[in-house]
N, C-alpha and C positions, 0 to 999 in steps of 0.2 A: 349802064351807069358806071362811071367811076368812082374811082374812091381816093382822092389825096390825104396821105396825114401827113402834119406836121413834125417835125424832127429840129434838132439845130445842132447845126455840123462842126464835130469837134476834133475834127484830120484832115487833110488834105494830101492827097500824093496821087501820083502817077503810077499806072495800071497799062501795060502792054499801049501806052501811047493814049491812052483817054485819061479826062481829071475823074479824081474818083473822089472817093469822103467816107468817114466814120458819122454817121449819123444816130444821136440819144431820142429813143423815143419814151422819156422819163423813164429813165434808168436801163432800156434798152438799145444794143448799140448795133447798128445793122450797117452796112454798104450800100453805099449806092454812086450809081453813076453821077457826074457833075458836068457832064460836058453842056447841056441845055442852058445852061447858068456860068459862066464863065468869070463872070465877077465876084461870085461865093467866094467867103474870105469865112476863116473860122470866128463861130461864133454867130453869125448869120442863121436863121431860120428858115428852111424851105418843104417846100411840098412834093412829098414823095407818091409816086405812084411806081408800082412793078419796078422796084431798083432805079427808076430817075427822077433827080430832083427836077421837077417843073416849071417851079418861079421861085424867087424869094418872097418872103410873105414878114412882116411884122413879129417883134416876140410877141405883141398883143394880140394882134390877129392869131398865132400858134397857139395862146394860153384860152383864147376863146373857143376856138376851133375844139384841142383836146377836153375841156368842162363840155361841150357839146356832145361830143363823142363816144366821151363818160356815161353821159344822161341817155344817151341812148343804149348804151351795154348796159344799165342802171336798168332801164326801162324793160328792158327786153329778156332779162334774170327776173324782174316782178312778173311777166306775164307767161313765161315757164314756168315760176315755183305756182302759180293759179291753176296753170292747166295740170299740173301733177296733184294736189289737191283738190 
């Protein structure tokens, strides 16, 4: 299974000949590859997996995607602090 998260890309530069980007992932700012997406312009939202962004996706699709992702690290901290009690 993979795992894309949302990001949206706040740099753009060249990297030993590939497009690269500064990527926030709320308030996190990580690299990642841009070459799969060539029309990412800053400011755009895309889906990162293992350092490459994938596709471009929606900021609503990204706002959705991250409260989802939430809910699941939300979810998954209630049924550890259960099993420690």
């Amino acid at each position: 299974m993979c795992l894309g998260v949302p990001g949206k890309i706040v740099e753009i530069y060249e990297n030993n000949g590939l497009k690269m980007g500064k990527i926030d992932f709320g308030g996190v700012t990580r690299e990642a590859c841009l070459e799969y997406v060539p029309e990412a312009q800053i400011g755009d939202y895309t889906l990162i997996h293992v350092g490459f962004a994938l596709n471009l996706i929606s900021e609503e699709e990204a706002i959705e995607t991250l409260q989802l992702l939430n809910q699941i690290a939300d979810l998954s901290e209630e049924i550890t602090q259960e099993k420690i009690e």
